[in-house]
N, C-alpha and C positions, 0 to 999 in steps of 0.2 A: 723205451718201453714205459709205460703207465706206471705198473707195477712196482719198475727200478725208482720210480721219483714219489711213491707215495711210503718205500722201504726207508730211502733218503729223507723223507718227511718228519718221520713217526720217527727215527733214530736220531735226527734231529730236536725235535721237543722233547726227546727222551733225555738229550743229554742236555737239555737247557733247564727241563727240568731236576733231573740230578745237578744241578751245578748250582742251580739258586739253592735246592735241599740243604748239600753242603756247607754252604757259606751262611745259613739261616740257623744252623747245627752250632755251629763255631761259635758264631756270635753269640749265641743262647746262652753258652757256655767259657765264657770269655770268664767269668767271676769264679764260677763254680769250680771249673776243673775236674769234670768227672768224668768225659769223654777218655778211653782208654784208646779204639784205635777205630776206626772207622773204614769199612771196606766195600765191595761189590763181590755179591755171591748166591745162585742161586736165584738170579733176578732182583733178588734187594738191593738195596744200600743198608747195611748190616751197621748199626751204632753201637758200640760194646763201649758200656759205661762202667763205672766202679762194681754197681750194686746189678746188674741187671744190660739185658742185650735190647736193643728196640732193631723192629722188622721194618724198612718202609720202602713200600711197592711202589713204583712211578711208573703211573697208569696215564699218558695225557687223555686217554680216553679211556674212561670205566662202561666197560660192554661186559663185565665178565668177573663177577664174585664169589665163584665157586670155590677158588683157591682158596678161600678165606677160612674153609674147613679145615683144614690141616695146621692151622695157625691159630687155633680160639686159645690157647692159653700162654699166646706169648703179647708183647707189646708191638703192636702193630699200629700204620700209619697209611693212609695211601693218599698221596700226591698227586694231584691231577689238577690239570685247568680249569680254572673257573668259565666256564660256557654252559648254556643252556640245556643242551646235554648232558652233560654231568651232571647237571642240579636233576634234571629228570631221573636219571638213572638214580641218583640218592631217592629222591621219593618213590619211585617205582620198587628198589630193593632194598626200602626201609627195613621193614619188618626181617629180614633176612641180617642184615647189618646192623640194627640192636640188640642181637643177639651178641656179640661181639663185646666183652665188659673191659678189653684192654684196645678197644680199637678206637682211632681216631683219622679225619680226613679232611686233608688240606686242600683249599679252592686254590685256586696261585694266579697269580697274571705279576709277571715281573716287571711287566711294562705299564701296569697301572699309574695314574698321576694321585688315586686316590691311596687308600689301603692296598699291600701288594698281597694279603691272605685272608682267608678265612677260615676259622678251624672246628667241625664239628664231630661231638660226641655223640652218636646214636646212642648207644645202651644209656649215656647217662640222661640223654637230650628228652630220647621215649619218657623214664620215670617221669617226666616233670614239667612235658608238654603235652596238652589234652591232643590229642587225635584230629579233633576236625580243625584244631589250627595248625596242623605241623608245616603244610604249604604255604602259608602266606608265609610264618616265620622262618623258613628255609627260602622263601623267595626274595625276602628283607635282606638275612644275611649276605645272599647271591650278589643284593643289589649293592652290599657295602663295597664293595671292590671293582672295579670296572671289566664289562664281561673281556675276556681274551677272545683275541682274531686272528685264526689264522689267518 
């Protein structure tokens, strides 16, 4: 069935997504040592650090930020593929997503030969970029990384 290999798909970059997360988590943290315990819960990957827990959603495709309501005042994160799409869907639901003062979102391609992320701050990104360029400069960063293919 269609369906069974597209479940098999999505559950697949879900977990190749969560696994770079992981190991990109670690690493960050290799000097610091603040990382307390790190789990899956609730759809997240839950990071519980000394001072403070971070939320981060692995979306390989962002179709859907509604959730994002329930979560404005924690430290949030969403992980997704760097494709066309994705970059769309960021400018499409800008405005909606700088709203967000602890939110941040990861472009990813693990298999880039160039940069493997890109990471942007909407609420901080809006204060301090004029409006009629947010496109081309959301379209620069896209382009620092090599787009992801299924």
């Amino acid at each position: 069935m269609r369906i069974q290999g597209e479940i098999l798909e999505a559950t697949k970059e879900y977990l190749e997504l969560k696994e770079w997360l992981v190991l990109f988590i670690q690493h960050k943290d290799i000097f610091q040592k603040k990382i307390v315990k790190i789990e899956e819960k609730e759809g997240f990957v839950l990071v519980e650090y000394k001072d403070h827990t971070h939320y981060f959603a692995i979306l390989p495709n962002i179709t859907d930020v509604s959730f994002l309501d329930d979560y404005k005042d924690k430290h949030l994160s969403i992980i997704t593929y760097n494709t066309k799409d994705n970059l769309n869907t960021l400018i499409t639901q800008w405005q909606k997503l700088a709203e967000f003062s602890m939110l941040s979102v990861y472009f990813v391609n693990p298999y880039s030969n160039t940069d493997k992320k890109w990471i942007i701050y909407p609420f901080t990104h809006s204060k301090i970029t004029e409006h009629g360029a947010l496109k081309l400069g959301l379209q620069t960063l896209f382009e620092s990384v090599e787009e992801y293919k299924r």
